[in-house]
N, C-alpha and C positions, 0 to 999 in steps of 0.2 A: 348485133346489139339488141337488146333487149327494150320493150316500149314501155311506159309508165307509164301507173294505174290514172286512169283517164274519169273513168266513169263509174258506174252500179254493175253496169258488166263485169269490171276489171274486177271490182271487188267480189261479185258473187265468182268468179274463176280461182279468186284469191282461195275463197272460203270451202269451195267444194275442195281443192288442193290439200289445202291445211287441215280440214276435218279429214282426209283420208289417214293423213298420216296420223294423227291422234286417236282416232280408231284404229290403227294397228299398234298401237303400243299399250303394252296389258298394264301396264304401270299407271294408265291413265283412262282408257278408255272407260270401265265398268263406271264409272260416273256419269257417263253419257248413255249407256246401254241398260245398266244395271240401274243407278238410280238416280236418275232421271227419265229412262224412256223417252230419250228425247227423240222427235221426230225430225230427223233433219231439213224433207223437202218443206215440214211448215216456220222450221228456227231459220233456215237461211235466207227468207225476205226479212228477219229483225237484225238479223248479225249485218246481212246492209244496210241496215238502214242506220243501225248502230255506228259503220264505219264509214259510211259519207257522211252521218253527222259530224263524226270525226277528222274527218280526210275533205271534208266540200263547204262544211257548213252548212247540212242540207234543214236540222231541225226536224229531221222525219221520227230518233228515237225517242221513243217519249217514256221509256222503263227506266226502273234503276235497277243500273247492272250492279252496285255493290249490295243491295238487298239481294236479288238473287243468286250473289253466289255468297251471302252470308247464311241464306237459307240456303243453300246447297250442304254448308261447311254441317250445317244441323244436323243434316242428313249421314253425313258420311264425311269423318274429317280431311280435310284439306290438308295439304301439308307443302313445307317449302319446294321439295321435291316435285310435287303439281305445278307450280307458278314455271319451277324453272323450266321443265317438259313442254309448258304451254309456250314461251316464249321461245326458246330452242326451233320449236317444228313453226310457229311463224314465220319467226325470219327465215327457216330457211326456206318456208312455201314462196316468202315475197321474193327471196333470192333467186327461186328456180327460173319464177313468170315476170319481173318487174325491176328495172331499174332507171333511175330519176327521182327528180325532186319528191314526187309525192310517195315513192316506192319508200326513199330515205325517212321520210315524213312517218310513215304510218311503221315503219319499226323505230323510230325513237319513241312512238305514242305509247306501241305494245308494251315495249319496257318501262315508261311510267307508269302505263295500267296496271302492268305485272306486281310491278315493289308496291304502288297502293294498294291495291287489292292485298296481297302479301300482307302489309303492313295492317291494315284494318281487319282481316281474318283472322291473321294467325297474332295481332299484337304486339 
């Protein structure tokens, strides 16, 4: 049986997971690489902090994630195909390492954020 995301640990396992596989899929990744340049070891203390805000109530994010992937969208169009990709390799990273209440928790969150964000970017 599998154990359920507990802590910032859980989540940061969640995250190095999920961003592997989003970097191997070309359909998605060049927005991470390409433009953005994101730096993973410095984005994955915000993406936790992001999801125990999420998942704990911890109050640690203090961005707006829908500003920056509206400013992302500027950059290089977003498309529904993106959202669905993003959500896809989520659940299945949660599925691989986590299951329980908070596991179930934070993929029904991803699918909210997913259709919002969708909905606010693409209209």
């Amino acid at each position: 049986m599998l154990p359920d995301i507990v802590n910032r640990n859980d989540i940061l396992l969640l995250m190095r997971g999920f961003y592997l596989k989003l970097l191997a899929d070309k359909e998605i990744e060049y927005l991470f690489t390409e433009v953005t340049h994101l730096n993973l070891e410095e984005h994955f203390p915000v993406l936790a902090d992001f999801w125990e805000s999420v998942l704990f109530g911890s109050g640690n994010y203090r961005n707006n994630t829908m500003q920056v992937h509206l400013d992302l969208h500027k950059k290089s169009n977003l498309t529904k195909l993106h959202f669905t990709i993003w959500l896809r390799y989520f659940v299945a990273s949660v599925d691989e390492l986590f299951d329980g209440p908070k596991a179930h928790e934070a993929k029904a969150r991803a699918q909210s954020i997913a259709a919002l964000m969708e909905f606010k970017v693409l209209g």
